[in-house]
C-alpha positions as CSV (number, residue, x, y, z in Angstrom):
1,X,79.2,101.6,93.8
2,X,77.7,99.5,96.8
3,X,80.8,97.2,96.9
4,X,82.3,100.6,97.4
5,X,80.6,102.1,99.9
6,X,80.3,98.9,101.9
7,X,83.9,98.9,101.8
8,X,84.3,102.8,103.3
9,X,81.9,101.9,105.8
10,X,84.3,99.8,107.4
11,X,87.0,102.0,107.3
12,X,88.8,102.8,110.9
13,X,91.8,104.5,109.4
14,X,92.5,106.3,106.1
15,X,96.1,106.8,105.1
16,X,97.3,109.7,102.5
17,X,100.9,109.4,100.2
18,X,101.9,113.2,100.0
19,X,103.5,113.8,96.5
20,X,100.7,113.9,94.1
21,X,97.7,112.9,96.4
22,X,97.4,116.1,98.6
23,X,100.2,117.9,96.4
24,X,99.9,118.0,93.0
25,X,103.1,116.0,92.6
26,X,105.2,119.6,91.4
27,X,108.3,119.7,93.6
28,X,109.4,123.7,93.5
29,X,112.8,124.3,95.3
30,X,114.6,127.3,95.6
31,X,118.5,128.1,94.9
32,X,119.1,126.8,98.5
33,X,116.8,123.4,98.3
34,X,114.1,124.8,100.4
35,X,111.4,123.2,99.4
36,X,107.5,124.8,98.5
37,X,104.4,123.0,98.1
38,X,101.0,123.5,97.8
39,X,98.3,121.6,99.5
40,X,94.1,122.1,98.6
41,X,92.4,124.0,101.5
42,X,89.1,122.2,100.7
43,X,91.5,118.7,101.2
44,X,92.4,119.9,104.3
45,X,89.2,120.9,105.8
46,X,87.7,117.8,104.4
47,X,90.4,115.8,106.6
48,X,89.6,118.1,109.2
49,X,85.6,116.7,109.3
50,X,86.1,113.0,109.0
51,X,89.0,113.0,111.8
52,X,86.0,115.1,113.9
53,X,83.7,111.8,113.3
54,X,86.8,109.6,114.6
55,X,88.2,108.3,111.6
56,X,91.5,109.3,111.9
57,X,94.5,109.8,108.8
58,X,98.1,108.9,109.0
59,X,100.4,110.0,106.4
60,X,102.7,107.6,104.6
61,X,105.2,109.6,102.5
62,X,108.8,108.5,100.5
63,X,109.7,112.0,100.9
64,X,110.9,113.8,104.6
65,X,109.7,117.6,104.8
66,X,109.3,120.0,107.3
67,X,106.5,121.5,104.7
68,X,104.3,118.6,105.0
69,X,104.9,118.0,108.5
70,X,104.0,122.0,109.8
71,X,100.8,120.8,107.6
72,X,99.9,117.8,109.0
73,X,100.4,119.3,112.7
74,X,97.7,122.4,111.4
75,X,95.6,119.6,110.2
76,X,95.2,117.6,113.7
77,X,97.1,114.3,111.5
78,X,98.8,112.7,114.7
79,X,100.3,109.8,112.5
80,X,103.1,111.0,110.3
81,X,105.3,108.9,108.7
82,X,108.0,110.4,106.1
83,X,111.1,109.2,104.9
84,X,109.4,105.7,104.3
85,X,110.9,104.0,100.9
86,X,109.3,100.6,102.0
87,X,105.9,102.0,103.1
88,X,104.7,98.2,104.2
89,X,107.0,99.2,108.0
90,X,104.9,102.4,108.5
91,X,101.5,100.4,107.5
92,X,102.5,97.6,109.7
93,X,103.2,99.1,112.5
94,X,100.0,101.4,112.3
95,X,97.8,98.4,112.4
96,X,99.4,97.5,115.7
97,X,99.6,100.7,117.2
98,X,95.6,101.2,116.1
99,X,94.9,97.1,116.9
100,X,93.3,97.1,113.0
101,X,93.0,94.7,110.4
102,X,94.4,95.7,107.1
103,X,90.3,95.3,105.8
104,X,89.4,98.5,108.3
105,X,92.2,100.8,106.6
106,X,91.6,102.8,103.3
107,X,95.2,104.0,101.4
108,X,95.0,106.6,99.0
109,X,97.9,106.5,96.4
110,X,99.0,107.6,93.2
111,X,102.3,106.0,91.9
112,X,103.8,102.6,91.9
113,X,105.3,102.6,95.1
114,X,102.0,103.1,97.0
115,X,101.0,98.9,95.6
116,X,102.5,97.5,98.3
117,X,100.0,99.1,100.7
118,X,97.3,99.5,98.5
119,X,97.2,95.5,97.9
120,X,96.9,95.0,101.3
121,X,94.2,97.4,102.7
122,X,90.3,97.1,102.7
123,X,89.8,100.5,100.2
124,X,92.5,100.8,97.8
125,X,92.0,104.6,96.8
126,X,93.8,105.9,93.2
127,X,93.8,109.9,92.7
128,X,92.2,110.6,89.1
129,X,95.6,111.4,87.7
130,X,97.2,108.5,89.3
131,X,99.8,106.1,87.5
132,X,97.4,103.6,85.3
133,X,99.3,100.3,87.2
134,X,97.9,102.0,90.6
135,X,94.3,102.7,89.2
136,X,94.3,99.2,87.5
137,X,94.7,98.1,91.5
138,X,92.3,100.3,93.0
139,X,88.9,99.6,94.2
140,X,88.0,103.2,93.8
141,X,89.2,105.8,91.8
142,X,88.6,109.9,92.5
143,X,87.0,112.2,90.6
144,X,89.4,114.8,91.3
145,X,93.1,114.8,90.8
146,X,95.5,114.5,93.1
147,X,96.0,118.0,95.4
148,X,92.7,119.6,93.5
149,X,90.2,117.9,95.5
150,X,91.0,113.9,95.8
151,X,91.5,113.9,99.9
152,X,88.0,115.8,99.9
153,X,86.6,112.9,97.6
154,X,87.6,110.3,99.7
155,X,86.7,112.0,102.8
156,X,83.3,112.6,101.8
157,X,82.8,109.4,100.2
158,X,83.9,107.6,103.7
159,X,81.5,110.1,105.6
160,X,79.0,109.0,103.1
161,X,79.0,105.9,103.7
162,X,79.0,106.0,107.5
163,X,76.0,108.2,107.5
164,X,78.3,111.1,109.2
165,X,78.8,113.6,106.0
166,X,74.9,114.9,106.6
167,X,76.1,116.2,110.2
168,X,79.0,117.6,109.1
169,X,77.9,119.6,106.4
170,X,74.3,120.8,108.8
171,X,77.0,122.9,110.9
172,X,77.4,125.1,108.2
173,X,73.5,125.2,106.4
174,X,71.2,127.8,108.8
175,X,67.4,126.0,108.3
């Protein structure tokens, strides 16, 4: 666990797939193709709190929907990415934009075509219910499942490790 959390206390920028990482993965469309999904409130507020210690999240997502992006926009997320069948442009182009090294980025994924990122970055981040390929390359895997609780897990766990999650979690604990 200390290769771990030396890892997370380098991390500059954590990046989040959508579909089964803060979703469950369920796709529910109606007669018309609208589409529904359902995001963890307790993920969100959890992204909330690291961004407010200056680690900020970019999304990365294969999938384009207004859903995720009216989401994101409630969430403070300033770096969204969807529509993004080769995810390694979106990553790429991050780094510069941020002036990072792949080593100061954490990627949290669940699914085969999240490797080509994950490989790369400094934290390679697999939701417990993730594809076993993508938690055979991970350096970390959650304890909760992708959309009940795995963006929190990370969140904290980067926190942690950067000596921030005590002050975050004092503004809500009267002594």
């Amino acid at each position: 666990m200390q290769d771990i959390l030396a890892r997370a206390a380098r991390i500059k920028l954590l990046i989040f797939d959508v579909d089964g990482v803060l979703t469950d993965g369920g796709l529910i469309m109606d007669k018309e193709g609208h589409e529904y999904k359902q995001f963890n409130s307790r993920d969100g507020h959890g992204m909330k709190m690291l961004q407010e210690t200056g680690v900020p999240i970019a999304i990365i997502t294969g999938r384009s929907s207004a859903v995720v992006e009216h989401r994101m926009n409630g969430l403070g997320v300033k770096y969204l990415y969807q529509g993004q069948h080769d995810k390694r442009v979106a990553f790429a182009h991050l780094l510069e934009l941020l002036a990072l090294e792949a080593e100061q980025v954490s990627y949290v994924g669940d699914d085969v075509v999240d490797l080509p990122v994950m490989q790369q970055v400094g934290l390679a981040v697999a939701v417990q219910d993730a594809h076993g390929l993508v938690k055979r390359h991970a350096h970390w895997q959650t304890p909760s499942a992708g959309g009940r609780g795995a963006a929190r897990d990370i969140c904290e766990l980067i926190m942690e490790a950067q000596g921030t999650l005590a002050g975050q979690m004092a503004k809500y604990v009267a002594e």
